[in-house]
GUTI-801470 format. One record per residue (C-alpha): residue in one letter; x, y, z. Coordinates in Angstrom, 1 decimal, m for minus. Each point is the difference from the previous one (the first is absolute). Layout:
BEGIN
+----+--------+--------+--------+
! aa !     xx !     yy !     zz !
+----+--------+--------+--------+
!  A !      X !      Y !      Z !
...
+----+--------+--------+--------+
end
This chain:
BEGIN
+----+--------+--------+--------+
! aa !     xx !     yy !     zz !
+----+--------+--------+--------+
!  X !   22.5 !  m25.5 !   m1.1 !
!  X !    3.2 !   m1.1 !   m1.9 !
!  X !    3.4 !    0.9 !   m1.1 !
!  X !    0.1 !    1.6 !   m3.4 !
!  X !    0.5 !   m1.8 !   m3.3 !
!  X !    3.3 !    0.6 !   m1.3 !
!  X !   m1.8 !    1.0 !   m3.3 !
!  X !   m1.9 !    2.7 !    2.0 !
!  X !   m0.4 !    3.3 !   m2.2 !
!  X !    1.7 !    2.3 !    1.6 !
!  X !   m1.0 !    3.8 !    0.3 !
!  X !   m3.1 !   m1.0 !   m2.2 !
!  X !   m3.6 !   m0.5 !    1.6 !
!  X !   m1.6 !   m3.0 !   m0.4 !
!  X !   m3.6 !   m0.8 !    1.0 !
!  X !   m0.6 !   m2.3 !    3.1 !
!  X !   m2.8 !   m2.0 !   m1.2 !
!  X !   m1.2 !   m2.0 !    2.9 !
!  X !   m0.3 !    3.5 !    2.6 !
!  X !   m1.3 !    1.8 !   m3.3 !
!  X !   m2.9 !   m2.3 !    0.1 !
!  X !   m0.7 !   m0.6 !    3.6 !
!  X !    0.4 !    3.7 !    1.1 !
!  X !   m2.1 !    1.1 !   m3.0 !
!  X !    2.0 !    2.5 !   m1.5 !
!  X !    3.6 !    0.0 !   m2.1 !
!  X !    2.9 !   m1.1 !    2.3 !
!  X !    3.9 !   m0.2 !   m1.4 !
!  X !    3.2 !   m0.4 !    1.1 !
!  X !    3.4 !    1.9 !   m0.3 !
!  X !    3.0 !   m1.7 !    0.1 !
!  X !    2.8 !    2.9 !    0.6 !
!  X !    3.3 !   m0.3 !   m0.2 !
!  X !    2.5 !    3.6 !    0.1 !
!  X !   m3.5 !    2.2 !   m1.1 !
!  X !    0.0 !    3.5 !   m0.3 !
!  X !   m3.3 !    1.5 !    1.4 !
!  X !   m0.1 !    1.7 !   m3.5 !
!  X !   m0.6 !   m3.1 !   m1.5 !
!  X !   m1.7 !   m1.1 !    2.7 !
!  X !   m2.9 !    2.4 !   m0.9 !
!  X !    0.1 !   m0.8 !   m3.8 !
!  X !   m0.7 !   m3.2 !    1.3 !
!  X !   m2.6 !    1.0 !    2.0 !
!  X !   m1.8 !    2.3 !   m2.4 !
!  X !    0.1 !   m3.2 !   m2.6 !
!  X !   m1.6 !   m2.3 !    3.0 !
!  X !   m2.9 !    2.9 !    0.6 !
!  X !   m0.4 !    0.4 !   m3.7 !
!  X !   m0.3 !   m4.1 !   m0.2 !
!  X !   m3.0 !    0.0 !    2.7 !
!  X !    2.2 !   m1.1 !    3.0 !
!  X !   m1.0 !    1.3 !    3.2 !
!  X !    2.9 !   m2.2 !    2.3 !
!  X !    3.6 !   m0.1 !   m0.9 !
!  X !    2.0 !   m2.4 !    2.5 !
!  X !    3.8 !    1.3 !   m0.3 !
!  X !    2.7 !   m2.6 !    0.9 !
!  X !    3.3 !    0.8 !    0.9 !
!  X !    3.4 !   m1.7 !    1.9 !
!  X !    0.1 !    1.9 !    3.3 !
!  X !    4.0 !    1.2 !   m1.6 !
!  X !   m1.3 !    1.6 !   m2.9 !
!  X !   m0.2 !    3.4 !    1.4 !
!  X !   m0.9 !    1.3 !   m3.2 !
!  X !   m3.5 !   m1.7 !   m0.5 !
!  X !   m0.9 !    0.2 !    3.8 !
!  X !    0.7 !    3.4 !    0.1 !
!  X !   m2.2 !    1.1 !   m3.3 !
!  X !   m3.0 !   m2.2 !    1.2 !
!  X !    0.3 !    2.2 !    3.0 !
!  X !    0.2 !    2.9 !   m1.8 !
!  X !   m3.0 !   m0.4 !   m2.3 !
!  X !   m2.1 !   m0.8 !    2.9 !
!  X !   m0.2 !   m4.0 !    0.1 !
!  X !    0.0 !   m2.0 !    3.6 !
!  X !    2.2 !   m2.1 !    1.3 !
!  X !   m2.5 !   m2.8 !    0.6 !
!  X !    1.9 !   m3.3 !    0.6 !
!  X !    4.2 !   m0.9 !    0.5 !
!  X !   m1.0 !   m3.4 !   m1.3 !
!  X !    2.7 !   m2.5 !    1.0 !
!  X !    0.4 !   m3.7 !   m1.0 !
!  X !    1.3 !   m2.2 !    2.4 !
!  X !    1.6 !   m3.6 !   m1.3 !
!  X !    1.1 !   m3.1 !    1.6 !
!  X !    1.4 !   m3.1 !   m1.6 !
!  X !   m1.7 !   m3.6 !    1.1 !
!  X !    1.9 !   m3.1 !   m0.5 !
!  X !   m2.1 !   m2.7 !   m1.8 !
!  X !    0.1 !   m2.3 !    3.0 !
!  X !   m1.9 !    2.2 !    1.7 !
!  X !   m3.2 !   m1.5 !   m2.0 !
!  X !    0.0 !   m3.2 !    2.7 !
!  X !    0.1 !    2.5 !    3.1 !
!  X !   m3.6 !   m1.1 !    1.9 !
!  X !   m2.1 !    3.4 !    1.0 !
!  X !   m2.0 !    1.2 !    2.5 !
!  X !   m3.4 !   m2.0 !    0.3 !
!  X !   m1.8 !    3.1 !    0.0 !
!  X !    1.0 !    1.1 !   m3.4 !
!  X !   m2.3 !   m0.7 !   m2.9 !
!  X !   m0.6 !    1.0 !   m3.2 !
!  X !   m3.1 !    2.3 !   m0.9 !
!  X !   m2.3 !   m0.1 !   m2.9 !
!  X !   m3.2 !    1.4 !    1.5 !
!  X !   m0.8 !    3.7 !    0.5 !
!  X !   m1.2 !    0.8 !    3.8 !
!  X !   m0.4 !    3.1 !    1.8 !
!  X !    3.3 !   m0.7 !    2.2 !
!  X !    2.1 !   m0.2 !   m3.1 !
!  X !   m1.4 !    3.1 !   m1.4 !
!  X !    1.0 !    1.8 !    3.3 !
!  X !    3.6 !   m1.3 !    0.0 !
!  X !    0.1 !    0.9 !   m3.9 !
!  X !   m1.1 !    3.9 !    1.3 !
!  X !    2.4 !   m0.4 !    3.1 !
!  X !    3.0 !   m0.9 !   m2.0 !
!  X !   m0.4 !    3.4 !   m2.1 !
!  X !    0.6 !    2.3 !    3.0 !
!  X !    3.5 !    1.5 !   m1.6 !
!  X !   m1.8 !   m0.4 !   m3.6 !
!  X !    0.1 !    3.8 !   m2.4 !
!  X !   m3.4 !   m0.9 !   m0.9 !
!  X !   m1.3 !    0.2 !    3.4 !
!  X !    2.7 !    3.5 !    1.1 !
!  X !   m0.7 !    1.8 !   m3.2 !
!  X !   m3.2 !    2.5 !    0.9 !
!  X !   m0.3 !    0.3 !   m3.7 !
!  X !   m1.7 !   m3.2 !   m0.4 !
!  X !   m4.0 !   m0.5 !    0.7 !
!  X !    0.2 !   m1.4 !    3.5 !
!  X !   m1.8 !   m3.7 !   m0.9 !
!  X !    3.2 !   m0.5 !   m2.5 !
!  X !    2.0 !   m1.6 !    2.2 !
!  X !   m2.1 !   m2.6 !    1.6 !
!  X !   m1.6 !   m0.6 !   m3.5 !
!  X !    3.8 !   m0.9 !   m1.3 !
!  X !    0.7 !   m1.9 !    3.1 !
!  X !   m3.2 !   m2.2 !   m0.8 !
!  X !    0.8 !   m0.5 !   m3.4 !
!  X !    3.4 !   m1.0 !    0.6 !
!  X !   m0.9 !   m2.6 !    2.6 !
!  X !   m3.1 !   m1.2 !   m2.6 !
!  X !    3.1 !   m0.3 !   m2.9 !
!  X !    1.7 !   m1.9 !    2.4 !
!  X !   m2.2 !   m2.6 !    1.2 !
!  X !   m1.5 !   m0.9 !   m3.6 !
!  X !    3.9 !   m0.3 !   m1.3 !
!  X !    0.0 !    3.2 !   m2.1 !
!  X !    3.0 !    1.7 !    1.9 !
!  X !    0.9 !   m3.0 !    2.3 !
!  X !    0.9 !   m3.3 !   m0.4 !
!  X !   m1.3 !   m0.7 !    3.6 !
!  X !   m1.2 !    2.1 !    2.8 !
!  X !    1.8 !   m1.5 !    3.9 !
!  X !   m2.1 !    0.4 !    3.2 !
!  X !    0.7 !   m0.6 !    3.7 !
!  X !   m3.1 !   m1.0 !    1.7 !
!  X !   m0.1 !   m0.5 !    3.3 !
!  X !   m3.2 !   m2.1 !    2.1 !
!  X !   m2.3 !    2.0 !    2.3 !
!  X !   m0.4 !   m0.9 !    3.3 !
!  X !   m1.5 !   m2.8 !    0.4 !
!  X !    2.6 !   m1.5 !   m2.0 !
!  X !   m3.1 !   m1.4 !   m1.9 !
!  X !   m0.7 !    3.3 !   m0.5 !
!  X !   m0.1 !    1.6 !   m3.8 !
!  X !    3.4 !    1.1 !   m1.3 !
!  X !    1.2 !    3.8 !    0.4 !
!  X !    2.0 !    1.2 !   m3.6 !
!  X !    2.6 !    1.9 !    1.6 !
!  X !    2.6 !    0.3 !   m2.7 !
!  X !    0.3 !    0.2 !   m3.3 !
!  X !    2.5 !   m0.1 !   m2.9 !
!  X !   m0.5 !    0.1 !   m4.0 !
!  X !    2.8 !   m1.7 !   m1.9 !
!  X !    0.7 !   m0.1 !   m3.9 !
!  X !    2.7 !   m0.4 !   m2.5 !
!  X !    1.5 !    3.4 !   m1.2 !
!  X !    4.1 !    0.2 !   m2.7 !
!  X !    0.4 !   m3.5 !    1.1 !
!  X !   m0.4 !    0.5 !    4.0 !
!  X !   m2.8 !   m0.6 !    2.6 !
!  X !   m1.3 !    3.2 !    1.0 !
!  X !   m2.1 !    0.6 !    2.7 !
!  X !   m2.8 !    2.5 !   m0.7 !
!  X !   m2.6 !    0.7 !    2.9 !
!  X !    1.5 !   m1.2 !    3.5 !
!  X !   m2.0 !    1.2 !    3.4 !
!  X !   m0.6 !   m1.0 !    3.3 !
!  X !   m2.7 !    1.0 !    1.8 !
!  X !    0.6 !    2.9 !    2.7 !
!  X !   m1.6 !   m1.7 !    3.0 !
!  X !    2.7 !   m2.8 !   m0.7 !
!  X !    3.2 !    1.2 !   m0.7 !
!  X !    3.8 !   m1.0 !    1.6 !
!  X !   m2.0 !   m3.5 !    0.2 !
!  X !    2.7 !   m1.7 !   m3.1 !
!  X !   m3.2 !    0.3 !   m2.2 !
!  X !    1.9 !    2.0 !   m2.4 !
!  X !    3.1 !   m2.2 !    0.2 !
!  X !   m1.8 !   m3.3 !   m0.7 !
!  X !   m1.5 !    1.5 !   m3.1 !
!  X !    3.3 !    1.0 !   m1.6 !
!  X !    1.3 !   m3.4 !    0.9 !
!  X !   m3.1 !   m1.6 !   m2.0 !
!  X !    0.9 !    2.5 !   m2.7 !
!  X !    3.6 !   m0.9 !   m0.2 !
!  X !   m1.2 !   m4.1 !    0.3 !
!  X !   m2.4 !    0.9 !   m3.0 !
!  X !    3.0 !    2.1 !   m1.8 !
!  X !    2.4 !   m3.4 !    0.1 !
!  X !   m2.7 !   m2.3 !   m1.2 !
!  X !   m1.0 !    2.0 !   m3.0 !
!  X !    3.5 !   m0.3 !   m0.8 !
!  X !    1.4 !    3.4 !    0.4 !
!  X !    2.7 !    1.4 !    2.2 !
!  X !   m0.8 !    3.5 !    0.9 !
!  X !   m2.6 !    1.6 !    1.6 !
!  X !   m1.0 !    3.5 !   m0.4 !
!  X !   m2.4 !    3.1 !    1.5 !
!  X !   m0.7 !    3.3 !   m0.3 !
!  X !   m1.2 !    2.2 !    2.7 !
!  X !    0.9 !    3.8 !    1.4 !
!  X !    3.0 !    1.3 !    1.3 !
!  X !   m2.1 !    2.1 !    2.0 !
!  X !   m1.4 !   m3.5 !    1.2 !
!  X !    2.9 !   m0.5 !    2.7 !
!  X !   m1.7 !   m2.5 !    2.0 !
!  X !   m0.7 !   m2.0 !   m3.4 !
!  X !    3.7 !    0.3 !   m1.2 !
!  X !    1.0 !   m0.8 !    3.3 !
!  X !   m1.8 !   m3.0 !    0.3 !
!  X !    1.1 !   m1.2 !   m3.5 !
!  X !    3.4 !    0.6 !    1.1 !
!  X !    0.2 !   m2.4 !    3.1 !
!  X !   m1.8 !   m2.7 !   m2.9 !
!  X !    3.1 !    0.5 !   m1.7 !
!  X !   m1.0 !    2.5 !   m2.8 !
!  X !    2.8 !    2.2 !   m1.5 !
!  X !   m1.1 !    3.5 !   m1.8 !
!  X !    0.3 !   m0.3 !   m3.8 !
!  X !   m1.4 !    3.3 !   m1.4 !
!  X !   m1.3 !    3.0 !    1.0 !
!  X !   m2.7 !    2.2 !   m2.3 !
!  X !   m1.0 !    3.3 !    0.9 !
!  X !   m3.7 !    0.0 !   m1.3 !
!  X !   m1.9 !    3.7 !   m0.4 !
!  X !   m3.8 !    0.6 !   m0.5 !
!  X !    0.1 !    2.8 !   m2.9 !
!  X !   m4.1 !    1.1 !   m0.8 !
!  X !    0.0 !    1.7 !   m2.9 !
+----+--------+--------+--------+
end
């Protein structure tokens, strides 16, 4: 997820292409800004009339307006999506990092079940209105986009030896990382239940902020749920500030 163009169309549908073609049926979006739900429904009729099934409607949480005529004609609050910023000083590209952390290329089963772990919060998963194998299916595809570069620039695991310290390595964290309005945005970021409050998640943002400075950029940005508090919390103490909030609503038409 992203912040909005600032040449988003505003109180006009436009079709989502990507989740048009991965759900299987038309998907758009709504950006609303001071909407009536009277025009709200013109715009729903023209969505119906155009074949689209899905209408995501995207307001600022102070536009009472909008969020109250999404309400109104029946559309779910599915997601306060918030984007959380920090700034990294270019010298942080010589900072050494953990031993464990590596980066990722190859798909394994582990990583697939951090991809699905770090979607607990996600509207895909909390909206009963999806088919229940959507949300894992998304979570696999965005891991699979990552690793082959599509969506990433490069995919960070901490892997940590088995006993005997011979032993295999266990993938016990993971973070996607890519380049999104000129910052470094981290996309999937999970560590595996059995292992939290271990620093897993800690050293991972450090790599992320190492990998931010050396690609030559100076902020580093995510997006994750307000309703995520142990999430924003934790990208608080890493010394992320909120930038924006979105109010994001399922409308089925």
């Amino acid at each position: 997820m992203e912040l909005p163009h600032a040449d988003a169309l505003v109180n006009t549908w436009e079709r989502v292409h990507w989740d048009s073609e991965f759900l299987g049926y038309e998907v758009s979006r709504l950006q609303a800004m001071a909407l009536h739900a009277d025009e709200l429904r013109r715009v729903m009729a023209s969505a119906r009339k155009a074949g689209q099934r899905l209408m995501y409607v995207v307001a600022a949480p102070d536009d009472a307006l909008s969020n109250a005529s999404a309400r109104q004609v029946g559309a779910w609050l599915a997601d306060r999506k918030v984007t959380f910023c920090t700034v990294v000083p270019l010298e942080t590209a010589g900072e050494p990092l953990s031993r464990f952390v590596r980066s990722a290329t190859q798909l394994t089963t582990a990583l697939e079940s951090l991809a699905l772990q770090s979607g607990e919060f996600s509207r895909f998963r909390l909206d009963p209105r999806f088919e229940p194998t959507v949300y894992a299916r998304l979570y696999r595809q965005w891991l699979r986009n990552s690793l082959n570069h599509r969506l990433a620039q490069e995919v960070l695991i901490v892997e940590f030896p088995k006993a005997p310290i011979q032993g295999p390595a266990q993938e016990l964290g993971l973070l996607t990382l890519g380049v999104k309005h000129q910052r470094a945005a981290i996309g999937l970021l999970a560590v595996d239940e059995p292992s939290r409050g271990q620093g897993i998640g800690q050293q991972l943002v450090k790599a992320a902020k190492q990998r931010t400075a050396a690609w030559g950029l100076q902020e580093l940005q995510v997006v994750t749920q307000l309703d995520n508090a142990r999430a924003c919390t934790f990208y608080r103490r890493c010394g992320f500030q909120e930038a924006a909030v979105e109010h994001v609503y399922h409308l089925w038409l």
